[in-house]
C-alpha positions in Angstrom: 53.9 121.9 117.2 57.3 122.0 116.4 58.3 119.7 119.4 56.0 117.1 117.0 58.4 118.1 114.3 61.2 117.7 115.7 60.2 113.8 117.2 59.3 112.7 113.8 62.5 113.6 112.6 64.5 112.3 115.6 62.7 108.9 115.0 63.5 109.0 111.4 67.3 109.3 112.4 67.2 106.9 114.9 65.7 104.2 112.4 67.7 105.4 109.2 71.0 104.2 111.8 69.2 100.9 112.1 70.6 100.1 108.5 73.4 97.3 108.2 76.0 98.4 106.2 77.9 96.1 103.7 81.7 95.1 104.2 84.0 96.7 102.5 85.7 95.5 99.6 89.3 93.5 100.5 92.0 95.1 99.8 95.4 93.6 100.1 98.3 94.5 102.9 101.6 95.5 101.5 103.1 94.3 104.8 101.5 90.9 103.4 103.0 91.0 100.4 106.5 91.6 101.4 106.6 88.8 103.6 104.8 86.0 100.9 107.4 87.1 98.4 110.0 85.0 100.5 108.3 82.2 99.8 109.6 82.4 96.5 108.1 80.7 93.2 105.5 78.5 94.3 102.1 78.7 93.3 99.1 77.2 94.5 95.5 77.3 94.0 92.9 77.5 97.1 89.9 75.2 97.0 86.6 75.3 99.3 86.3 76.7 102.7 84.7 74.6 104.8 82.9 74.3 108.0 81.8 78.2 108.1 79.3 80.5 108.8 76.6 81.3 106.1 76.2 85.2 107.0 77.8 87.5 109.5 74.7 86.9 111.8 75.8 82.8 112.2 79.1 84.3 113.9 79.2 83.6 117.7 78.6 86.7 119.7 80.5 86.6 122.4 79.7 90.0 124.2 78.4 91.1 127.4 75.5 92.6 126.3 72.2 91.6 123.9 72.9 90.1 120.7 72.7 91.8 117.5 72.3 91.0 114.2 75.5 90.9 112.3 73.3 90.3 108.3 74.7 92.4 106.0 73.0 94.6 103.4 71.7 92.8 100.0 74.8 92.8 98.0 75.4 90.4 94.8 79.0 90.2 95.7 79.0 89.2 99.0 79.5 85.7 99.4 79.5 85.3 103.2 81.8 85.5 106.0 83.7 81.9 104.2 83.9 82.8 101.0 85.4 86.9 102.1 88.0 85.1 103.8 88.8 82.9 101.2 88.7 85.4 98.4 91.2 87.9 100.8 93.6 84.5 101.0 93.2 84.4 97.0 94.0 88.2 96.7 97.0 88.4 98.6 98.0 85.4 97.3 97.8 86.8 93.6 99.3 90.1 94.9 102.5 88.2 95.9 102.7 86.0 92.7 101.7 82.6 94.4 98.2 81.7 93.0 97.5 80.2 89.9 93.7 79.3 89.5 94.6 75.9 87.3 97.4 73.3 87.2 98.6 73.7 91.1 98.4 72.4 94.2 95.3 73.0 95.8 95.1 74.6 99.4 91.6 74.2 101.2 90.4 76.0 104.6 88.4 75.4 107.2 87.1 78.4 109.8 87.7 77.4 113.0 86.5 80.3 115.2 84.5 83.3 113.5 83.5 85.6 116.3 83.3 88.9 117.5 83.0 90.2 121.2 81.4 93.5 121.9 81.6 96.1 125.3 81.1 99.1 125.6 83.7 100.0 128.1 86.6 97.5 126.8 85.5 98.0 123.1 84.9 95.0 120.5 87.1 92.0 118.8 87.4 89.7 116.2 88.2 86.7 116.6 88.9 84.8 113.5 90.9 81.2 113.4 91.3 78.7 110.2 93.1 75.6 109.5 94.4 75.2 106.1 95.0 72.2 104.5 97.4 70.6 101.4 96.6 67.5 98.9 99.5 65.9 101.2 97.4 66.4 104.4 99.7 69.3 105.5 98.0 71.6 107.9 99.0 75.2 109.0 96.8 76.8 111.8 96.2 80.3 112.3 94.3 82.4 115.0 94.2 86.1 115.1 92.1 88.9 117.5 91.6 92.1 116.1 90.3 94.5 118.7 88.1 97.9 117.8 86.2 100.6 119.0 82.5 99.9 120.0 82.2 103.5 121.2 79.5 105.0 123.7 76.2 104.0 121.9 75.0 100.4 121.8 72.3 99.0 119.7 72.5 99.4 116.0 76.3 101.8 116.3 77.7 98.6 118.0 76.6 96.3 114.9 77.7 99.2 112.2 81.3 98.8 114.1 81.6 95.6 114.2 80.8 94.9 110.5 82.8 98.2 109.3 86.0 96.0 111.7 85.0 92.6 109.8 87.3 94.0 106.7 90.2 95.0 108.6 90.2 92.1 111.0 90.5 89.8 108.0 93.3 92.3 106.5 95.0 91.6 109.4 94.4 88.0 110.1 96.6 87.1 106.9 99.3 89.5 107.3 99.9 88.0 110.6 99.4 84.4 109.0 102.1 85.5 106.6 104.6 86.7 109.2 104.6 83.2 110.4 107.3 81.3 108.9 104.9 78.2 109.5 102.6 79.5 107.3 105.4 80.7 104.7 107.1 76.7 105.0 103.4 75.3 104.7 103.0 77.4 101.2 106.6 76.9 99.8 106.0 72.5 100.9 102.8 72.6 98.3 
């Protein structure tokens, strides 16, 4: 009898880990922010993002083992892999005094690579690159890989990781765009 118990509630565990979690809310890098204020007093808006993933689950899994579902939780605020990428770029751009939503040059993006690559034994990655673009027809291009832990487990622990990574990786993906003085000459040329 109580092996019966104790099935049911080691199902109900298993299943309750099942759940996608959502991705957690941007927050900008000071290490980010140092470097944009060099670019001094420009200010520019950003415009659409273009040629991107709807959800987390259109990324391209690039691991070794079975796919798994990258669809994040109902939430009213998420606007999809694009627009958290392009809201982070408006963020740290705000942060460092360079965005003004009206009345500047307009900045638009295009995701280039959105993936993420998942092992066991050599962990998991994202790999995230986007092209921005000016009015002039300026472009700055930008790749980044941002490597976490998968741990042990696979199935539904590997797809928690990986979206709990998505936030950081894109934290991380502009501060290294912003220690690029390409990327600081393509903002201050607007």
């Amino acid at each position: 009898m109580a092996f019966w118990k104790f099935g049911i509630a080691l199902v109900a565990v298993g299943l309750g880990g099942c759940q996608t979690p959502g991705v957690a809310d941007y927050t900008p890098s000071r290490d980010t922010l140092s470097y944009l204020q060099q670019v001094g007093g420009t200010r520019v808006s950003v415009g659409s993002f273009g040629n991107t993933p709807e959800s987390l689950a259109d990324a391209t899994d690039t691991g070794l083992f079975s796919a798994c579902s990258l669809k994040v939780a109902d939430d009213p605020d998420w606007t999809g892999p694009s627009g958290y990428i392009r809201n982070a770029l408006v963020e740290e751009l705000t942060v460092g005094g360079l965005y003004a939503e009206q009345d500047a040059p307009v900045i638009d993006g295009a995701i280039e690579t959105l993936s993420f690559t998942r092992d066991p034994v050599f962990g998991g990655a994202w790999d995230i690159a986007v092209v921005l673009t000016g009015a002039d027809g300026a472009q700055f291009r930008h790749e980044n890989r941002f490597k976490f832990d998968v741990g042990a487990l696979g199935g539904p622990t590997v797809c928690r990781r990986a979206i709990d990574a998505f936030q950081p990786a894109v934290v991380e993906f502009w501060e290294s765009a912003a220690r690029s003085p390409q990327f600081r000459a393509f903002l201050k040329n607007r």
